[in-house]
C-alpha positions in Angstrom: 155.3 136.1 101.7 153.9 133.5 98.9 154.0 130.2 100.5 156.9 127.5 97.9 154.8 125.9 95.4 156.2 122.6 94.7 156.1 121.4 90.9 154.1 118.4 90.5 156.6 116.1 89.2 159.9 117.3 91.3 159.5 115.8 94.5 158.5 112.6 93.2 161.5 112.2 91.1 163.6 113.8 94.5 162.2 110.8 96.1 163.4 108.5 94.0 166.3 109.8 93.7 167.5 110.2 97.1 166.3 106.9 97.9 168.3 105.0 95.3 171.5 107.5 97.1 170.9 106.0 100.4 170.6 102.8 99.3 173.3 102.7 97.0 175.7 104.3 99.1 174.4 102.1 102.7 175.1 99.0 100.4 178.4 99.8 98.9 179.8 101.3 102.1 180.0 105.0 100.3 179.3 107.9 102.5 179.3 110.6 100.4 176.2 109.0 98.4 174.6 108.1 101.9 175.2 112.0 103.1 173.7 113.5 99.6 170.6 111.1 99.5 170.1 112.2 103.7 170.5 115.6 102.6 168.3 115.1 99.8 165.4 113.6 101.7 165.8 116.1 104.5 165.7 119.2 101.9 162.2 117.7 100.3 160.7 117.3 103.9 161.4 121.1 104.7 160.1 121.8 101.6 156.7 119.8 101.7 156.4 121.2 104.9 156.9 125.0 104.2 154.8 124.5 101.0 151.7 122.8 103.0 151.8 120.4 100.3 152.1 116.4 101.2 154.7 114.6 98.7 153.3 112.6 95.7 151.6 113.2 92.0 148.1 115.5 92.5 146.2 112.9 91.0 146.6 110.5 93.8 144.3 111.2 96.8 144.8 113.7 99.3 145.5 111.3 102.4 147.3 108.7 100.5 150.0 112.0 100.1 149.5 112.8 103.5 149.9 109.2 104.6 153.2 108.7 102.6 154.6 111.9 103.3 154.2 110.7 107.1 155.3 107.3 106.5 158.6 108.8 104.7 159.5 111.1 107.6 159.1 108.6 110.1 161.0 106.4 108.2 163.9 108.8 107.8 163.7 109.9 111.2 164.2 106.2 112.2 166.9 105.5 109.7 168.8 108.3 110.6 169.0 107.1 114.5 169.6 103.6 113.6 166.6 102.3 114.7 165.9 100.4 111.2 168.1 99.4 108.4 167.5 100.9 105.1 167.6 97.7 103.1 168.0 94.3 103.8 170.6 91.9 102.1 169.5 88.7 102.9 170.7 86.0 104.8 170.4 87.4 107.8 172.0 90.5 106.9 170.9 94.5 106.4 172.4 98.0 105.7 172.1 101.1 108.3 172.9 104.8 107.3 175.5 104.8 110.3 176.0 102.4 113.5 178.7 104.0 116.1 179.8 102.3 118.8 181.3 104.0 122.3 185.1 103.3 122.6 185.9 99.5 122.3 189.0 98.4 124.4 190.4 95.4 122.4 192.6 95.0 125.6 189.3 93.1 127.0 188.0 91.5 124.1 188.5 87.9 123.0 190.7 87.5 120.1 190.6 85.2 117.2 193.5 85.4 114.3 195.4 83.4 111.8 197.7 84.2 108.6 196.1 84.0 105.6 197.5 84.0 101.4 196.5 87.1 100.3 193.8 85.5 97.5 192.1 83.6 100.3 191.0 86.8 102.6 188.0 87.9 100.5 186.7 84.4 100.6 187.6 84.1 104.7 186.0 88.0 105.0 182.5 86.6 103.6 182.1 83.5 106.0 182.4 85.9 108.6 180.0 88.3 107.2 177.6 85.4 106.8 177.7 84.5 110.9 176.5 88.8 111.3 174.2 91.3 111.1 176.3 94.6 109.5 178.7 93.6 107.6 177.7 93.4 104.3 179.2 92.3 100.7 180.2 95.7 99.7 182.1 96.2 102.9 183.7 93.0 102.9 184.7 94.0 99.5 186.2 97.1 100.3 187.9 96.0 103.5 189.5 93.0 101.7 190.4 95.6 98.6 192.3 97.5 101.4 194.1 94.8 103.2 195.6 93.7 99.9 196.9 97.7 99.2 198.5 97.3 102.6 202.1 97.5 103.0 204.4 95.1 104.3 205.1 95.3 108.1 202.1 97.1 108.2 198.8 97.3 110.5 195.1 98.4 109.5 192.4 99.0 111.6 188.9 98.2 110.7 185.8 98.5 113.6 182.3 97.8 113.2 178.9 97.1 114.9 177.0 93.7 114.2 174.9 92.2 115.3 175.7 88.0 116.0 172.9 85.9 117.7 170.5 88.6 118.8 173.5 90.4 120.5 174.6 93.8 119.3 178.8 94.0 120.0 181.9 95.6 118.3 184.0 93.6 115.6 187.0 95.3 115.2 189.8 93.4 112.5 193.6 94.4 112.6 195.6 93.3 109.5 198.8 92.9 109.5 200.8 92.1 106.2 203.7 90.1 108.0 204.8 88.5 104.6 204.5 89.5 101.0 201.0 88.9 100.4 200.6 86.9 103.1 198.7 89.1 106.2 197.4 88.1 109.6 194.1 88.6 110.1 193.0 89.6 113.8 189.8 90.0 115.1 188.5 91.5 118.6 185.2 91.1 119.5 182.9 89.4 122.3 183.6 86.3 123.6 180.6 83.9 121.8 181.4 86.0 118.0 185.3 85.5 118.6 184.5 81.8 119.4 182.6 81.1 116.3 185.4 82.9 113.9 187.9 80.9 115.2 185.9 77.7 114.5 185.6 79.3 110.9 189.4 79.6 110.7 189.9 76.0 111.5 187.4 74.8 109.0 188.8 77.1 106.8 192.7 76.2 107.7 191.1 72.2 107.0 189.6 72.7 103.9 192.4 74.9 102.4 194.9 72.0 103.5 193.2 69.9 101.0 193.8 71.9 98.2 
C-alpha cells in the first residue's frame, strides 16, 4: 500500500493551529479546545510518522524537520503527563493541559474562610492566584463567574493543584452564598498555603474597612 503523502503546506498550518487550541483552551480553562488541539497534534504525529515525512515546509532542511518534529513530540509527550506547562503567565504563574490530584480529605486540611460582598470575590480570587503556581486569570475568572450564579443557601465545590513555595498541594475552595450576594469563601489546603490566605483575608478585611 502507497505510504500518506502529506501536502506541503497542511501540517504546518495543523501545527499552528493546534497549538493556538491548547493554548487558548489551557489559558482560559476550556477543555473542549484543550481536547481538540491534543487530538490535533496527536493526529499530525501519526501521520508524519506513517508518511516517513518530518513536519515543516520542504524548503527548510532535512534535520531542522527532523529536529522539530522530535522536539514537538517530546514536547507533547511531556505536556500531556504534566511534566511541563504549556505556557507561562507570568508572575510566577503557568498553564498545564491537566493536573489531577489523588483524593484530598479536607477533614485534614487547614482551613482559611471569611464572607465576602459578592463585587469583592473576583478581586480576593486574584491575590490568591498571585501567592500560586496553577491558578490562573482565566480560572479565577470563571470560578468567580460561578460563585456569583450560585444560589442562596447554596455550596460549590472547586479543587485544584498549585503549586505555593516550591511545594505541589491541593487547594480546594467551597462557596457558600449565606446572604444575597454576600458568600463565604472557604478554602482547604496545606498548612503554610492556608496560613498565607488567611493573612490575605485580613489585609484584605483592613483595607476594605477603609473604604
Amino acid at each position: 500500500m502507497d505510504r500518506l503523502q502529506l501536502p506541503e503546506f497542511g501540517p504546518d498550518s495543523v501545527t499552528w493551529a493546534a497549538a493556538a487550541s491548547l493554548l487558548a483552551g489551557s489559558y482560559f480553562d476550556q477543555p473542549l479546545l484543550t481536547a481538540l488541539g491534543f487530538g490535533a497534534f496527536g493526529l499530525l504525529i501519526l501521520a508524519s510518522t506513517h508518511a516517513r515525512q518530518p513536519l515543516g515546509w520542504k524548503w527548510i532542511p532535512l534535520r531542522l524537520r527532523y529536529a522539530w518534529s522530535l522536539l514537538l513530540g517530546s514536547w507533547l509527550i511531556l505536556a500531556a503527563l504534566g511534566a511541563t506547562p504549556l505556557v507561562y503567565l507570568g508572575e510566577g504563574q503557568a498553564a498545564y493541559i491537566w493536573r489531577t490530584s489523588d483524593e484530598f480529605d479536607i477533614t485534614a486540611a487547614s482551613e482559611a474562610s471569611m464572607n465576602f460582598d459578592q463585587e469583592d470575590v473576583r478581586s480576593f480570587l486574584g491575590r490568591v492566584g498571585g501567592v500560586v503556581d496553577g491558578l490562573p486569570e482565566g480560572r479565577v475568572d470563571r470560578i468567580a463567574a460561578e460563585i456569583a450564579e450560585t444560589p442562596l443557601d447554596v455550596t460549590r465545590q472547586w479543587e485544584h493543584v498549585v503549586d505555593f513555595r516550591g511545594v505541589e498541594t491541593t487547594l480546594v475552595l467551597h462557596a457558600f452564598m449565606d446572604d444575597v450576594a454576600a458568600p463565604d469563601l472557604h478554602f482547604f489546603t496545606s498548612p503554610e498555603l492556608a496560613g498565607a490566605i488567611q493573612e490575605l483575608m485580613e489585609q484584605f478585611a483592613h483595607e476594605m474597612e477603609g473604604r
